[in-house]
C-alpha positions in Angstrom: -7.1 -7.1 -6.2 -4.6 -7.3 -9.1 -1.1 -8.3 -8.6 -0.4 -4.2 -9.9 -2.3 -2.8 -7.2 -0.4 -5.0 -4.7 3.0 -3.7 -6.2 1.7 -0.4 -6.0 0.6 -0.7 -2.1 4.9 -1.8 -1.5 5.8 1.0 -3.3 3.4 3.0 -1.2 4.9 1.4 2.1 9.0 2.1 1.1 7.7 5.6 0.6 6.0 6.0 3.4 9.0 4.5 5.6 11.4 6.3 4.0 9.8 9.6 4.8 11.8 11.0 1.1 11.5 11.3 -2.3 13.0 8.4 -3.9 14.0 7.7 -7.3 12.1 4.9 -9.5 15.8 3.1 -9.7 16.0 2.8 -5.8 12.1 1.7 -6.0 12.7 -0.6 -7.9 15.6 -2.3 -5.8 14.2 -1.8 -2.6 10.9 -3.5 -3.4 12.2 -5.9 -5.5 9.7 -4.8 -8.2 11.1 -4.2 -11.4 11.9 -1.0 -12.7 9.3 -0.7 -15.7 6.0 -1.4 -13.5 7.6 1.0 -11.2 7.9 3.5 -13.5 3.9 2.7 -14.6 2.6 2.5 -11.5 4.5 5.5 -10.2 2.9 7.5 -12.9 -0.6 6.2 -12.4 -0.5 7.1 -8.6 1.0 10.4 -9.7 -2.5 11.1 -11.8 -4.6 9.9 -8.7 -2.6 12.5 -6.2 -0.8 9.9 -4.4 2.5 10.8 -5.3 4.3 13.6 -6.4 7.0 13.6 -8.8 10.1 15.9 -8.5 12.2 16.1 -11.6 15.8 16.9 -11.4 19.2 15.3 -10.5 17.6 14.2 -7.1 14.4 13.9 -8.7 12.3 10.8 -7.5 8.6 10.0 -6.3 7.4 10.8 -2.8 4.1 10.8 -0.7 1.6 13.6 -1.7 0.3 13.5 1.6 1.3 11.8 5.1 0.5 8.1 5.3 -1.7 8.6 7.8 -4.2 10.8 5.2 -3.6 7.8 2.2 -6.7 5.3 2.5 -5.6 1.6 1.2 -9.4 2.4 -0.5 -7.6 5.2 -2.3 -4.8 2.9 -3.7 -6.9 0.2 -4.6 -9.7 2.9 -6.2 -6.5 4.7 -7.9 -5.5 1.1 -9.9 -8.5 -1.1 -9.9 -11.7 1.6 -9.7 -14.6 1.4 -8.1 -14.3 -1.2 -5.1 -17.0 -3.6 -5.5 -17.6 -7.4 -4.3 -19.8 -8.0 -7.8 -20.4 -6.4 -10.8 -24.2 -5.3 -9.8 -22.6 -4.0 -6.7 -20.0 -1.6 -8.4 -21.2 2.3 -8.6 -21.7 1.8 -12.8 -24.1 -1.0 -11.9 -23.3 -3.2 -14.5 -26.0 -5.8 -15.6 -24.8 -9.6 -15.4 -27.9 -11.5 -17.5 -29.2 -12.7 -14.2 -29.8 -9.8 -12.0 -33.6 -10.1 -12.4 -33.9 -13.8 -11.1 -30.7 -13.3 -8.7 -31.2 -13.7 -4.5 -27.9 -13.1 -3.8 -27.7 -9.5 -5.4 -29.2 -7.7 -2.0 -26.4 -9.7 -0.1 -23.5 -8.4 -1.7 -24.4 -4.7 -0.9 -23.7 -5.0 2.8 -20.4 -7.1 2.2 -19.7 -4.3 -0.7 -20.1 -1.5 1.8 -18.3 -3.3 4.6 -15.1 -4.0 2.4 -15.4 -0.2 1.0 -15.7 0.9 5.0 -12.4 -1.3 6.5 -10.3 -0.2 3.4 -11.4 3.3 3.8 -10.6 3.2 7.5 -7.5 1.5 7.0 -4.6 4.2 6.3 -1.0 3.7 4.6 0.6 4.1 8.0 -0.8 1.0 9.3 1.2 -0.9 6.6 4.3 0.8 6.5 4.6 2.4 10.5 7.9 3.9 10.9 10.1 2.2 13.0 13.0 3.8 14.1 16.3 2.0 14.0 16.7 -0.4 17.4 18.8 0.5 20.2 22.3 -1.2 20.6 21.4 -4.4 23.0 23.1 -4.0 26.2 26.5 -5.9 26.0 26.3 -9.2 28.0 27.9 -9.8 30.6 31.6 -11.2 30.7 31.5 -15.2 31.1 34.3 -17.0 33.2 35.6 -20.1 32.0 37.2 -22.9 34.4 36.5 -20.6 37.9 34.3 -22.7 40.2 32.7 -20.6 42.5 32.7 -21.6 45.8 
């Protein structure tokens, strides 16, 4: 997974917590991920019907769907393609110069699959749960200095 895909799984997460549409600037400070690969990925995620972008003076990016219904698979398939272990596992079956004398090809199929299944089954909101703001602790309990109790 590229270091882009992991920016754009954050990015994914503030939106998801923020439960709003928020604007590349505020992104960008929030993640601490800087405002020009914001701006990219934002646009690339847009294309894949992550996000939605709203133009305007509260204009921003927000979640096409709830987090719940946005697969990590769907991130990682939006910036990187295909998920695949190896190249002769990938769906355009690329050939490597060794496929016909490789024993390891068969192998990777199940590990491909099994990857493909947990990231498929794995959903935004598991990242990035919503978690509402803490209650106040209960104020402790006044302290007495120099009473012996007797």
């Amino acid at each position: 997974m590229s270091k882009l895909t992991d920016y754009a799984i954050v990015l994914l997460a503030h939106l998801a917590r923020s439960g709003r549409t928020l604007a590349a600037q505020e992104l960008a400070a929030r993640s601490g991920v800087p405002l020009p690969t914001v701006s990219k990925l934002c646009k690339e995620l847009s294309k894949a019907g992550l996000v939605i972008s709203h133009r305007g003076r509260h204009g921003g990016y927000g979640l096409a769907r709830p987090a719940d219904h946005i697969s990590v698979a769907e991130i990682v398939e939006a910036l990187e393609g295909p998920i695949a272990l190896t190249d002769c596992t990938s769906p355009a079956k690329v050939a490597c110069g060794i496929e016909a004398t490789c024993p390891a090809k068969a192998s990777f199929d199940p590990v491909t699959r099994a990857i493909q299944g947990a990231l498929a089954g794995l959903p935004l909101s598991a990242i990035a749960p919503f978690r509402a703001p803490a209650e106040d602790p209960p104020a402790p309990a006044p302290v007495t200095l120099g009473v012996h109790a007797s």
